[in-house]
Chimera marker file (.cmm) of the C-alpha trace (Angstrom):
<marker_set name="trace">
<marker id="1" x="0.000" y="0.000" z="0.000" r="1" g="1" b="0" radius="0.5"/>
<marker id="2" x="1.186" y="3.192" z="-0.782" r="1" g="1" b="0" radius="0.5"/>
<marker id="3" x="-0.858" y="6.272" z="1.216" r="1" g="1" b="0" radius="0.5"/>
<marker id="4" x="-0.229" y="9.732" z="0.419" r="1" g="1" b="0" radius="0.5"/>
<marker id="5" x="-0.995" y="12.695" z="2.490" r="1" g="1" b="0" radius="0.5"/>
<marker id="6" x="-1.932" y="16.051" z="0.393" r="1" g="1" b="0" radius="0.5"/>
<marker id="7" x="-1.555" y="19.090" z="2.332" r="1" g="1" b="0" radius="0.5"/>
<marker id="8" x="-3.868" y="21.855" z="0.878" r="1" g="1" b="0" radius="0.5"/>
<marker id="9" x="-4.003" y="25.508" z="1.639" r="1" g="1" b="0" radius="0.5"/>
<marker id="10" x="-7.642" y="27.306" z="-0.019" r="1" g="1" b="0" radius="0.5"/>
<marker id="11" x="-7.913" y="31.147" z="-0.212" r="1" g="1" b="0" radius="0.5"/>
<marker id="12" x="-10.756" y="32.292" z="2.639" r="1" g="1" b="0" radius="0.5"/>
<marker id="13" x="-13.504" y="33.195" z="0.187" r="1" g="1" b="0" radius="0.5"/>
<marker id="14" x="-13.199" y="29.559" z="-2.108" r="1" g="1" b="0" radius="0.5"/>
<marker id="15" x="-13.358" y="27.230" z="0.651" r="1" g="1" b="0" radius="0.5"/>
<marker id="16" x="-17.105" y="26.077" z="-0.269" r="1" g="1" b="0" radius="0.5"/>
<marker id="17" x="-16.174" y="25.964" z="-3.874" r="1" g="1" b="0" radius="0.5"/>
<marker id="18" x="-13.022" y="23.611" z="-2.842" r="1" g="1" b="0" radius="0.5"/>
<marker id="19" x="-14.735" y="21.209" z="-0.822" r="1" g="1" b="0" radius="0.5"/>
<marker id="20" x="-17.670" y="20.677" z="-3.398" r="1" g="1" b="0" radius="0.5"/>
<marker id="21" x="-15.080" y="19.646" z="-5.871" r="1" g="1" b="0" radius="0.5"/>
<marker id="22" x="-12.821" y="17.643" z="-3.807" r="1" g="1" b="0" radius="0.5"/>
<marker id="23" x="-16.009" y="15.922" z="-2.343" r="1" g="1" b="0" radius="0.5"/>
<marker id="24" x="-16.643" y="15.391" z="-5.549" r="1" g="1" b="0" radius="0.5"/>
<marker id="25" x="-13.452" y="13.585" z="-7.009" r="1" g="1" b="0" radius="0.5"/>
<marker id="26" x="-13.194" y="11.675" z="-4.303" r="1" g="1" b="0" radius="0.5"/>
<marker id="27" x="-16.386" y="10.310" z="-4.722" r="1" g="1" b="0" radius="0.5"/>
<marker id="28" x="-15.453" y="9.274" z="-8.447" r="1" g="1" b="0" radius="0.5"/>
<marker id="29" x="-11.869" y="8.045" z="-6.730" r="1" g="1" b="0" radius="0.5"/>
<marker id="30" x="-13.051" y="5.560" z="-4.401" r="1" g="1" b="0" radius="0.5"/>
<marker id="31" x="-14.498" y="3.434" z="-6.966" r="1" g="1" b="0" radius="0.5"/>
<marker id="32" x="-11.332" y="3.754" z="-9.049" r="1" g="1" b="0" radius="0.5"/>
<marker id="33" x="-9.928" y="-0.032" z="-8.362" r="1" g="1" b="0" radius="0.5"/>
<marker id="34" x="-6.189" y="1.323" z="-7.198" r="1" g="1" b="0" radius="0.5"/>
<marker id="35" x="-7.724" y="3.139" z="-4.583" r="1" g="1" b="0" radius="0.5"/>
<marker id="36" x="-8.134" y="1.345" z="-1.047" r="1" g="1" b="0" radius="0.5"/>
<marker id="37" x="-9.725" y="4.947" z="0.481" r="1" g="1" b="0" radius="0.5"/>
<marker id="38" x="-9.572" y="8.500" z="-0.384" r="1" g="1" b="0" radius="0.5"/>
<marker id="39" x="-10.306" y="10.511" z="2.701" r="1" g="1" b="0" radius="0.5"/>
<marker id="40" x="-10.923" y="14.286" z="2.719" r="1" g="1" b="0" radius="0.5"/>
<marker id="41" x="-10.484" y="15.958" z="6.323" r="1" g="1" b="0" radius="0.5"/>
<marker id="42" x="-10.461" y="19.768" z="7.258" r="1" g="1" b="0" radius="0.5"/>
<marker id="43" x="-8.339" y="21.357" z="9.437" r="1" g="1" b="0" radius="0.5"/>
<marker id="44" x="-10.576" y="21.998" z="13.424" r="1" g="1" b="0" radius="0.5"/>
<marker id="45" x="-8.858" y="25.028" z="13.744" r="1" g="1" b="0" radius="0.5"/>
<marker id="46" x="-8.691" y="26.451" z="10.321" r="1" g="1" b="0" radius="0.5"/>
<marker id="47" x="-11.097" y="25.689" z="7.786" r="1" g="1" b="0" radius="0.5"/>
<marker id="48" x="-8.759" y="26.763" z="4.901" r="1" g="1" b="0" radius="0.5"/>
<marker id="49" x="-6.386" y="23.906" z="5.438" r="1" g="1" b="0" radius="0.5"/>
<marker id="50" x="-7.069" y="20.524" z="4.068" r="1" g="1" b="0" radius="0.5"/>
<marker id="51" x="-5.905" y="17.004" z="3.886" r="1" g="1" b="0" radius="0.5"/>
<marker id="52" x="-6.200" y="14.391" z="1.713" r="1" g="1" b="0" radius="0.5"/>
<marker id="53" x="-5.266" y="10.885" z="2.466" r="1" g="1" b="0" radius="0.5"/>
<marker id="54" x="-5.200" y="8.778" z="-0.746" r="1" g="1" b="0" radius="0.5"/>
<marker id="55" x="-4.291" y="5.028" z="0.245" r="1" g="1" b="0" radius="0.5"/>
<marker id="56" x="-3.590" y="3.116" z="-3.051" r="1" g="1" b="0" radius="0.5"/>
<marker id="57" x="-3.071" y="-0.862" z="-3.471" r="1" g="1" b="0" radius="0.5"/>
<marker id="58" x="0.097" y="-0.192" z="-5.697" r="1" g="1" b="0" radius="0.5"/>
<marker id="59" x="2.968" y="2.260" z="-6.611" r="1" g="1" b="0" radius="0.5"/>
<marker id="60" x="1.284" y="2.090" z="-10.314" r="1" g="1" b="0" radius="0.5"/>
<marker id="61" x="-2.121" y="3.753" z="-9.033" r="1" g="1" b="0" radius="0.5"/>
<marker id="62" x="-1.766" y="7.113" z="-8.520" r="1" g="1" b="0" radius="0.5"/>
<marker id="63" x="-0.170" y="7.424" z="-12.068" r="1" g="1" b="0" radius="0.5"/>
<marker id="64" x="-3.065" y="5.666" z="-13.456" r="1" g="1" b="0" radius="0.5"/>
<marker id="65" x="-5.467" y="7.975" z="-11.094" r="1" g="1" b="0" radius="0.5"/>
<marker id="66" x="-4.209" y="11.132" z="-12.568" r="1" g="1" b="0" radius="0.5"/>
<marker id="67" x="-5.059" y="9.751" z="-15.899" r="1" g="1" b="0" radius="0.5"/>
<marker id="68" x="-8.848" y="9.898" z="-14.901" r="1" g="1" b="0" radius="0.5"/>
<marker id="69" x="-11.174" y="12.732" z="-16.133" r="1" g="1" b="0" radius="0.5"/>
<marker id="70" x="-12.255" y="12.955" z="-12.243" r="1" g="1" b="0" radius="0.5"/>
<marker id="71" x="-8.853" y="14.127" z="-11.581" r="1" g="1" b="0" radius="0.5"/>
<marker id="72" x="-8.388" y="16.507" z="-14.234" r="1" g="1" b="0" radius="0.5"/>
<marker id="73" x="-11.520" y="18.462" z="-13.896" r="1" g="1" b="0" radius="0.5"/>
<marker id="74" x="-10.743" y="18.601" z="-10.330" r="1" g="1" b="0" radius="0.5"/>
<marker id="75" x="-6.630" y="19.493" z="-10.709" r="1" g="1" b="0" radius="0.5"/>
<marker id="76" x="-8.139" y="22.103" z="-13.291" r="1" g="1" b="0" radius="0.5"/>
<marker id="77" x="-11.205" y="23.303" z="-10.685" r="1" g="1" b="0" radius="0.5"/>
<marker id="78" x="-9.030" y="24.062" z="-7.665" r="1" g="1" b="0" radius="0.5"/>
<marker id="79" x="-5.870" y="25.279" z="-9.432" r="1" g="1" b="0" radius="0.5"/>
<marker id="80" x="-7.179" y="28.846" z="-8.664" r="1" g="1" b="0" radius="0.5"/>
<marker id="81" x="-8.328" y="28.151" z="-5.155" r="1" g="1" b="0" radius="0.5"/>
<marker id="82" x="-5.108" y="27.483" z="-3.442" r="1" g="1" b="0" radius="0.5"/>
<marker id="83" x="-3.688" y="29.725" z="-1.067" r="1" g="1" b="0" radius="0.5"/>
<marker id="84" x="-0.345" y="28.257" z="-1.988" r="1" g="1" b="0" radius="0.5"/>
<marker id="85" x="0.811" y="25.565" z="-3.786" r="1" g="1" b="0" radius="0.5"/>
<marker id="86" x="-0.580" y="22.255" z="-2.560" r="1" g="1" b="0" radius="0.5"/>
<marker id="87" x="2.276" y="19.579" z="-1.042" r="1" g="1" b="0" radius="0.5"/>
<marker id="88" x="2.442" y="15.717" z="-0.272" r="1" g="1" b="0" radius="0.5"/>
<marker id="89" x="4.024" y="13.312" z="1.423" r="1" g="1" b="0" radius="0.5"/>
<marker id="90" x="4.499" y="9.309" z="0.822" r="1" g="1" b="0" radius="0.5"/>
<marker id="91" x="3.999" y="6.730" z="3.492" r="1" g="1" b="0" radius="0.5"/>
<marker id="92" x="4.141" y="3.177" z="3.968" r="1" g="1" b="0" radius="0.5"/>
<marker id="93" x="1.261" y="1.187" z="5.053" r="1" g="1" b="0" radius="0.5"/>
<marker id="94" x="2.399" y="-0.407" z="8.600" r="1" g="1" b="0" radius="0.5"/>
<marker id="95" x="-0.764" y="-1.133" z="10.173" r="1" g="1" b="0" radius="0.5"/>
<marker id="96" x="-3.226" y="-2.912" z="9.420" r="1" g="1" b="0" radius="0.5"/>
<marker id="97" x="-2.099" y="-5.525" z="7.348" r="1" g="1" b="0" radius="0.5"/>
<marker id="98" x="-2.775" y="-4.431" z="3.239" r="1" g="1" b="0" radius="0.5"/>
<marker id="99" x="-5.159" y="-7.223" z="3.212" r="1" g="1" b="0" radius="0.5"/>
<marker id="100" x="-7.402" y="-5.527" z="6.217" r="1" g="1" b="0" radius="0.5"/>
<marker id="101" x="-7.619" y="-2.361" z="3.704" r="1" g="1" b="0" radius="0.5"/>
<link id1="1" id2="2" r="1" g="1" b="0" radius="0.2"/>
<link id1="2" id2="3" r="1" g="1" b="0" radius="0.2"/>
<link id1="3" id2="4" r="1" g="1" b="0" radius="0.2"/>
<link id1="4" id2="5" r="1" g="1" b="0" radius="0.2"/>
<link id1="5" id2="6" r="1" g="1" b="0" radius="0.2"/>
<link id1="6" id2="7" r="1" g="1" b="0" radius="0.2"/>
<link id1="7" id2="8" r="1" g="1" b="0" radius="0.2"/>
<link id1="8" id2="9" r="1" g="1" b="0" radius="0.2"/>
<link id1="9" id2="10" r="1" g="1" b="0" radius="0.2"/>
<link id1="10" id2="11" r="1" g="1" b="0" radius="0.2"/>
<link id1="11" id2="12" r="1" g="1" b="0" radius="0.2"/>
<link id1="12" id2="13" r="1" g="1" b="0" radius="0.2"/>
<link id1="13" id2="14" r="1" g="1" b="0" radius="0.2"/>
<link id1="14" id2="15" r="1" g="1" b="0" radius="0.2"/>
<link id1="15" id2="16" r="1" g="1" b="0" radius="0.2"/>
<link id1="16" id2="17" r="1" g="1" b="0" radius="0.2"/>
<link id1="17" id2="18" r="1" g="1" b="0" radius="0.2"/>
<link id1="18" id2="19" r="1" g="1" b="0" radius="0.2"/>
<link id1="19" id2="20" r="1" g="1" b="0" radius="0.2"/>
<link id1="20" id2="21" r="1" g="1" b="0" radius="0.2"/>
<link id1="21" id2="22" r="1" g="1" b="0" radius="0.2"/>
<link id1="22" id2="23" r="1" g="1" b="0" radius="0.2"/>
<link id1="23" id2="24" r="1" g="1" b="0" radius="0.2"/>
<link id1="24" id2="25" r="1" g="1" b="0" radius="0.2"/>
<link id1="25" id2="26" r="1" g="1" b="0" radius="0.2"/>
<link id1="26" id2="27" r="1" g="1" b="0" radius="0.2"/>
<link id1="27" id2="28" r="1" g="1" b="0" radius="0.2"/>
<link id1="28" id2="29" r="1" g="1" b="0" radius="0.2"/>
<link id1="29" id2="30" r="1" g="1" b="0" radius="0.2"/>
<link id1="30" id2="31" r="1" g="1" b="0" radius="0.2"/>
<link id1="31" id2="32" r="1" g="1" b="0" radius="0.2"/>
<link id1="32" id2="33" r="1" g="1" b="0" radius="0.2"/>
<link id1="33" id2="34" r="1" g="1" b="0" radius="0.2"/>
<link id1="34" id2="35" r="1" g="1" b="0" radius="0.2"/>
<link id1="35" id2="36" r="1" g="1" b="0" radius="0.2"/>
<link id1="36" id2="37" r="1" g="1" b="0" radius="0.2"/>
<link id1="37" id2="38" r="1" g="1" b="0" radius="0.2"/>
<link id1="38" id2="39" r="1" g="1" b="0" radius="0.2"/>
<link id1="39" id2="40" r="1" g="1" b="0" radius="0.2"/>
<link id1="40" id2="41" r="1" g="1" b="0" radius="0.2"/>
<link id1="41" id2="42" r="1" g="1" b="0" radius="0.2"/>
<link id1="42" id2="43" r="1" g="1" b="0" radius="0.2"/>
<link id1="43" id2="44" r="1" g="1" b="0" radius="0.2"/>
<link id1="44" id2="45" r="1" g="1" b="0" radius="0.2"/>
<link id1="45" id2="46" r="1" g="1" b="0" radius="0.2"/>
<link id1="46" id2="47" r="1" g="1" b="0" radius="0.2"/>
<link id1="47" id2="48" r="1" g="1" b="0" radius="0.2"/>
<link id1="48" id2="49" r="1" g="1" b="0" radius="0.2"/>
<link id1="49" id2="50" r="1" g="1" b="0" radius="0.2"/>
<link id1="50" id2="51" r="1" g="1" b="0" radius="0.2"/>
<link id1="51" id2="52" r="1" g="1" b="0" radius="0.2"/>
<link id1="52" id2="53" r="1" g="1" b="0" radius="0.2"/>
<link id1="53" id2="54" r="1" g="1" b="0" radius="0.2"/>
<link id1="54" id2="55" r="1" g="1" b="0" radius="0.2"/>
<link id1="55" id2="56" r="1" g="1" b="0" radius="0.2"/>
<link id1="56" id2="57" r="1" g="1" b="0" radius="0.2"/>
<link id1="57" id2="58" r="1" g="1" b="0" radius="0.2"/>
<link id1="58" id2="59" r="1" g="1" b="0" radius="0.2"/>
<link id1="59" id2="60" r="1" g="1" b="0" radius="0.2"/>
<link id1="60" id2="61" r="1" g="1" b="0" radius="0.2"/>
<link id1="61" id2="62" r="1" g="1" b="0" radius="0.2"/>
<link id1="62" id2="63" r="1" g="1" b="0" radius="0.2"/>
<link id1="63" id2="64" r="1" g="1" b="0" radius="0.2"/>
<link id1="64" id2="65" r="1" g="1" b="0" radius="0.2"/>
<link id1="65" id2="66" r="1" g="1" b="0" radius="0.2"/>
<link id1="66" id2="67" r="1" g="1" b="0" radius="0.2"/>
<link id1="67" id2="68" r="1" g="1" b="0" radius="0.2"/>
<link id1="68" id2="69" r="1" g="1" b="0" radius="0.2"/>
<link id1="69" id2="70" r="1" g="1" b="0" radius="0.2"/>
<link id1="70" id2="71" r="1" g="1" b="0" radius="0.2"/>
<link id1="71" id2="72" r="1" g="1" b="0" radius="0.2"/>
<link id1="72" id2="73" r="1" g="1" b="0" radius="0.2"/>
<link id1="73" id2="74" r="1" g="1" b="0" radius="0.2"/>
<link id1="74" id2="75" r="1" g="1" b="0" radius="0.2"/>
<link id1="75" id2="76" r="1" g="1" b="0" radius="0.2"/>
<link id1="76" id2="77" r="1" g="1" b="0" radius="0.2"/>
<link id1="77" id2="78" r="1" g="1" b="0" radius="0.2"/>
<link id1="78" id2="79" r="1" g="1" b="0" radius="0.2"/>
<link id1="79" id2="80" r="1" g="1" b="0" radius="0.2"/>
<link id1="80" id2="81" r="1" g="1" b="0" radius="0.2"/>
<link id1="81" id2="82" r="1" g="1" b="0" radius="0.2"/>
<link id1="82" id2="83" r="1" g="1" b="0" radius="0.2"/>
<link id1="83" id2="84" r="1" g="1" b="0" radius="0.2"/>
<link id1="84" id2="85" r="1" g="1" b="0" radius="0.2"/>
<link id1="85" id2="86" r="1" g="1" b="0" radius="0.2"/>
<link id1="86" id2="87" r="1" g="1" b="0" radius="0.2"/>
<link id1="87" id2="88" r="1" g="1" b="0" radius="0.2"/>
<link id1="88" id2="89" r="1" g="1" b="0" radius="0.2"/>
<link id1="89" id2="90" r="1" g="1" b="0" radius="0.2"/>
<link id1="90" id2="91" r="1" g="1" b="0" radius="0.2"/>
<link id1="91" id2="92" r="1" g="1" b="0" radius="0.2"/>
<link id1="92" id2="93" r="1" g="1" b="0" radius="0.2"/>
<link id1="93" id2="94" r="1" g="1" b="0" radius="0.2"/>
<link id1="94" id2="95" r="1" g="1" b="0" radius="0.2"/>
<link id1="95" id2="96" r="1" g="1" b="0" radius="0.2"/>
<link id1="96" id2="97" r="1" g="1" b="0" radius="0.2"/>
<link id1="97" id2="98" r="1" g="1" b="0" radius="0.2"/>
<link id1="98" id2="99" r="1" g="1" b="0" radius="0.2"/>
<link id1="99" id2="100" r="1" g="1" b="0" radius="0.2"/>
<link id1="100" id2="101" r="1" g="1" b="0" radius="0.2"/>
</marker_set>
């Protein structure tokens, strides 16, 4: 499993607008077969900061998930929303077991 962690900063006044179309592609992502979960979670104490946990079943997936019309519309949606440029981070699944997933 390969889970990656998208940090996301939204300007004040687009933070509806952002979470309609992440809610959105991540609708259309879970049912991508890569994709174990894709989780979007706001920030308690400031609702302009995101993240976005995508846990795929190989190192192949998220190449083939950017491929997806989901995730162009939505790379081409929010490109003007961001406060700042968006960043990740790549983990390893540890626990539970892949199979549990």
């Amino acid at each position: 499993m390969l889970i990656i962690h998208v940090h996301v900063h939204v300007k004040p006044d687009r933070v509806a607008d952002f979470i309609q179309a992440t809610v959105e592609n991540a609708s259309n992502s879970v049912r991508e077969p890569g994709i174990a979960r894709f989780d979007v979670m706001q920030q308690s104490d400031d609702a302009t900061r995101f993240v976005l946990t995508e846990v795929y079943r190989s190192d192949d997936a998220p190449a083939r998930h950017r491929e997806t019309a989901h995730y162009a519309k939505w790379r081409d949606t929010v490109a003007d929303m961001m406060a700042k440029p968006r960043s990740r981070a790549e983990f390893r699944n540890v626990f539970p077991a892949d199979q549990n997933w």
